[in-house]
TIMARSE-386805 format. One record per residue (C-alpha): residue number from 1; residue in one letter; x, y, z. Coordinates in steps of 0.25 Angstrom, whole numbers, plus 2048, in hexadecimal, padded with zeros to 3 digits. Each point is the difference from the previous one (the first is absolute). Layout:
<fikols>
{NUM,A,{X,Y,Z}}
...
</fikols>
This chain:
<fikols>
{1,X,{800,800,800}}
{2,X,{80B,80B,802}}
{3,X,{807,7FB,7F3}}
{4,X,{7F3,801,7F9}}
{5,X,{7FC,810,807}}
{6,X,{80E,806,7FD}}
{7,X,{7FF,7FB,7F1}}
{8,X,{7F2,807,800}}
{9,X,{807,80C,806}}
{10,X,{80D,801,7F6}}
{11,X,{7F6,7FF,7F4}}
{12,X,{7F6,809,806}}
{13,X,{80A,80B,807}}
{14,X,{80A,800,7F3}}
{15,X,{7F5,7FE,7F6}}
{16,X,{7F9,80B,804}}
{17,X,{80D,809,803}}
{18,X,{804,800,7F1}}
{19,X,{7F2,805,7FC}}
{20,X,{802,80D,80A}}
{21,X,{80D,803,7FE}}
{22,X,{7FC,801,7F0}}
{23,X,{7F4,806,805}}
{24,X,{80B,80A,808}}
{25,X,{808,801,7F6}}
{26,X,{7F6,805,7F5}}
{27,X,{7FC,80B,80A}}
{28,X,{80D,805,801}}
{29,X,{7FD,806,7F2}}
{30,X,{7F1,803,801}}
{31,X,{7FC,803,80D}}
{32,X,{80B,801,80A}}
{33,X,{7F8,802,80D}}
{34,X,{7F9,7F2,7FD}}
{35,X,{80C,7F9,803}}
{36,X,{7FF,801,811}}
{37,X,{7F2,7FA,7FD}}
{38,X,{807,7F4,7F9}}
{39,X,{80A,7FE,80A}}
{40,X,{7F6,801,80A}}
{41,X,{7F8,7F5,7FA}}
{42,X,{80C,7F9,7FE}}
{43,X,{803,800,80D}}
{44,X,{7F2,7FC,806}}
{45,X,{7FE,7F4,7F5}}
{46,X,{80D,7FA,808}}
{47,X,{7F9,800,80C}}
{48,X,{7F4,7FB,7FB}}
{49,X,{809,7F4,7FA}}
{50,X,{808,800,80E}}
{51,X,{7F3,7FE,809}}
{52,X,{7FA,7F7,7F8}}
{53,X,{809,7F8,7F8}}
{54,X,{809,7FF,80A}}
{55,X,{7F7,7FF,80B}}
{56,X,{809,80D,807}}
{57,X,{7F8,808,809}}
{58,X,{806,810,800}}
{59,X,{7FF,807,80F}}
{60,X,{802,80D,802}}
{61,X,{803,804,80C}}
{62,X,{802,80E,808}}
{63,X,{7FC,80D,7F9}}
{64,X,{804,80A,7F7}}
{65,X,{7FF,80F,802}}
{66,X,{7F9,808,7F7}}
{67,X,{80D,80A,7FC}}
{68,X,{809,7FD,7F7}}
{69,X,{80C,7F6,805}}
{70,X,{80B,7F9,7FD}}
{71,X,{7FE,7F1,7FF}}
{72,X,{80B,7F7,803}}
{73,X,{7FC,7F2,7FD}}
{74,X,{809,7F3,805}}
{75,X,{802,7F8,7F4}}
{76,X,{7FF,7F1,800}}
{77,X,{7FA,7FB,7F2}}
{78,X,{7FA,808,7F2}}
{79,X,{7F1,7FD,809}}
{80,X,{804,811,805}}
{81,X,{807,805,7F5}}
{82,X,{7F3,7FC,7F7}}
{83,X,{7F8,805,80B}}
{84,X,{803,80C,801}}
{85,X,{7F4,809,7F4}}
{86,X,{7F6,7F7,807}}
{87,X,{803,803,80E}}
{88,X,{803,80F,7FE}}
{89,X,{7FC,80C,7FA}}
{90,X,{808,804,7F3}}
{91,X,{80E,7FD,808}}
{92,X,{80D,803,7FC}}
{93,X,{808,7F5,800}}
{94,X,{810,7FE,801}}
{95,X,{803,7F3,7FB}}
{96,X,{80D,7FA,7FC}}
{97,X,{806,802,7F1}}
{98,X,{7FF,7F3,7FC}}
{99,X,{7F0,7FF,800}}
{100,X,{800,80D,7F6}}
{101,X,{80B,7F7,7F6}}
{102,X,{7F2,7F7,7FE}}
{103,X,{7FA,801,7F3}}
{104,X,{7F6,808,800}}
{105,X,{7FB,800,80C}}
{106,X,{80D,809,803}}
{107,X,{7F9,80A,7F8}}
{108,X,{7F3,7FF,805}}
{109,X,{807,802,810}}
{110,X,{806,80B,7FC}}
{111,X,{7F2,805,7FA}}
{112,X,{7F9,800,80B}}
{113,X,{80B,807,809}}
{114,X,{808,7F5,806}}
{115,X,{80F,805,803}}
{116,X,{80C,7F5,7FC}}
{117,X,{80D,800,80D}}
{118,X,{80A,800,7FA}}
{119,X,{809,7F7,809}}
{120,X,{810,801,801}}
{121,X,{800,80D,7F8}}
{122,X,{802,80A,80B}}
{123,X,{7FB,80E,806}}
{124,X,{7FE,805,7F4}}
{125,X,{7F5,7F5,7FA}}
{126,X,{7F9,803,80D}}
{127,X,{7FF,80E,7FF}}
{128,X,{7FB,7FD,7F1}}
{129,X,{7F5,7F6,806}}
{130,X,{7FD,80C,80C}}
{131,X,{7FE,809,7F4}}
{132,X,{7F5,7F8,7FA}}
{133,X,{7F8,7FB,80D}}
{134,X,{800,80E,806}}
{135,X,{7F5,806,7F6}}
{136,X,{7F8,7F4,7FF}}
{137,X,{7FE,801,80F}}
{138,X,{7FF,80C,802}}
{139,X,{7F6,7FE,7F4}}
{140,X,{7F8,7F9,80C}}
{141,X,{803,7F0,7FC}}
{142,X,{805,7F8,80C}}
{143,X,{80F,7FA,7FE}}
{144,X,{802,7F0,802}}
{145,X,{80F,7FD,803}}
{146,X,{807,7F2,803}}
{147,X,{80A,806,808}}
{148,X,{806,7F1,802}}
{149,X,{803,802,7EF}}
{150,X,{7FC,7F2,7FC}}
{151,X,{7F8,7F4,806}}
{152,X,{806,7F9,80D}}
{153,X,{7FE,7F4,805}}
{154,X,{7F4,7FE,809}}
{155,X,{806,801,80F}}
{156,X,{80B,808,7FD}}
{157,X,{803,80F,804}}
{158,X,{809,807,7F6}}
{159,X,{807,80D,802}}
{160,X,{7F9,80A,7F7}}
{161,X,{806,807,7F5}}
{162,X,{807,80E,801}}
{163,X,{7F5,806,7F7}}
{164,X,{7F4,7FD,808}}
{165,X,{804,80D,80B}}
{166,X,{804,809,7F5}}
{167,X,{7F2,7FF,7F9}}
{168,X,{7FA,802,80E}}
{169,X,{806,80C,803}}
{170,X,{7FF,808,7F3}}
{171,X,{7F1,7FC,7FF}}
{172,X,{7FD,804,80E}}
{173,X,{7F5,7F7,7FF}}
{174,X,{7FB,7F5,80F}}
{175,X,{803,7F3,7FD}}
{176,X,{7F7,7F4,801}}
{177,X,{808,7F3,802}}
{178,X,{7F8,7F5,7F9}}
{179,X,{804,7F1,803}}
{180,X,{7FD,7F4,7F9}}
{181,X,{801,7F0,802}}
{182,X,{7FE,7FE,7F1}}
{183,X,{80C,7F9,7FE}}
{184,X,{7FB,7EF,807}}
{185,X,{7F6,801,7F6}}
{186,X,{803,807,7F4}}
{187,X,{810,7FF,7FF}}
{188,X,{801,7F4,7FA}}
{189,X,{7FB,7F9,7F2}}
{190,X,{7F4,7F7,806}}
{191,X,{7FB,80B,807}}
{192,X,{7F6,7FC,80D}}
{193,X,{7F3,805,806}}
{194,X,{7FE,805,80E}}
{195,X,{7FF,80F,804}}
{196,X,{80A,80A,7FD}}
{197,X,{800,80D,808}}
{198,X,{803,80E,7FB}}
{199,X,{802,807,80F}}
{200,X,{800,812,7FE}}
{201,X,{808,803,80D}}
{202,X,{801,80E,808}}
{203,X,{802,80B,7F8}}
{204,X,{80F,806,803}}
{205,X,{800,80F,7FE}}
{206,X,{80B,808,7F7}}
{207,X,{80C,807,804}}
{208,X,{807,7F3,808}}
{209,X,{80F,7FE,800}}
{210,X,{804,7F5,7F5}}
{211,X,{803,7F6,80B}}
{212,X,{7F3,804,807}}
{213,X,{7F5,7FB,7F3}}
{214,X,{80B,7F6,7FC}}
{215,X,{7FF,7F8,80E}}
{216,X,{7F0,803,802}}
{217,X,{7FC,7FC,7F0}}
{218,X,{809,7F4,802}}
{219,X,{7FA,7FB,80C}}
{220,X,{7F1,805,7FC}}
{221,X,{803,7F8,7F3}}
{222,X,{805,7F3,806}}
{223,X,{7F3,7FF,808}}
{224,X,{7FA,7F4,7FB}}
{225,X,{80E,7F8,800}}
{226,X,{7FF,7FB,80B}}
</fikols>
């Protein structure tokens, strides 16, 4: 039965992913605004596929407040990168390089707003990326960071990475540190049902030192590791 629901899933997640990214894609020419509504869709048909194909339960615990924030999201598996349009509104999203060096869906991510991290290429890359965030917040669109860079492994607590304070100080924004437990149940090829919690922890205000938010974001974020 678990063979038989990921095969559903695969077909029916990538299946219908390569219709809206050249849906997506054919917006970028005609109607550029209609691209967030595809990625949005996008992002709620894989949870549709996740609860039940899958048989994965999404919880969402804690709250959000209502200003714009700074999101900083443990990452375990693709379950919160692909999560992301249906769990907030219009977001920006930094997300590594080498998601943007996929065919066509590069394009369409850097369509809708998301922002490639540029890592191992210094200051001056970050400033770059700090260029392009900085408006599209201000713009009102809540930012989505995976300050640990890429996917770690479920029960372990990385340092994060450098660029994570620098973005937190130029924005001036709180944070909300967001943990996950994605990663027994979606990291992995034969993926397994159960409930997968999405938990918004206590919003920390701007203005902290660096090792201030760095310690607090990576305890709030390591929350549900235990």
């Amino acid at each position: 039965m678990r063979i038989l629901r990921n095969l559903a899933f695969y077909l029916a997640f990538y299946g219908g992913s390569v219709v809206m990214v050249l849906a997506a894609m054919t917006m970028i020419a005609l109607a550029p605004p209609q691209v967030a509504v595809i990625a949005r869709l996008w992002s709620q048909w894989h949870h549709w596929c996740v609860r039940n194909l899958l048989g994965i339960h999404i919880l969402e615990t804690g709250n959000r407040p209502a200003g714009l924030a700074l999101y900083a999201i443990k990452h375990e598996a693709f379950f919160e990168a692909i999560a992301v349009p249906a769990i907030f509104a219009d977001p920006v999203v930094i997300a590594k390089q080498e998601l943007f060096d996929i065919p066509g869906w590069g394009r369409v991510a850097r369509a809708y707003g998301a922002i490639p991290v540029a890592r191992g290429e210094g200051a001056k890359a970050l400033r770059s990326m700090i260029r392009e965030i900085k408006p599209l917040a201000e713009g009102g669109r809540p930012v989505v960071i995976f300050p640990e860079g890429t996917r770690i492994p479920h029960g372990e607590k990385p340092v994060l990475q450098a660029g994570f304070a620098a973005i937190y100080k130029v924005l001036g924004l709180p944070v909300v540190p967001v943990a996950v437990n994605s990663g027994p149940l979606y990291q992995r090829l034969w993926k397994r049902s159960g409930t997968l919690e999405i938990r918004f922890g206590k919003i920390i205000p701007p203005g902290l030192s660096r090792d201030d938010i760095e310690a607090r974001v990576h305890e709030a974020i390591n929350a549900l590791n235990d």
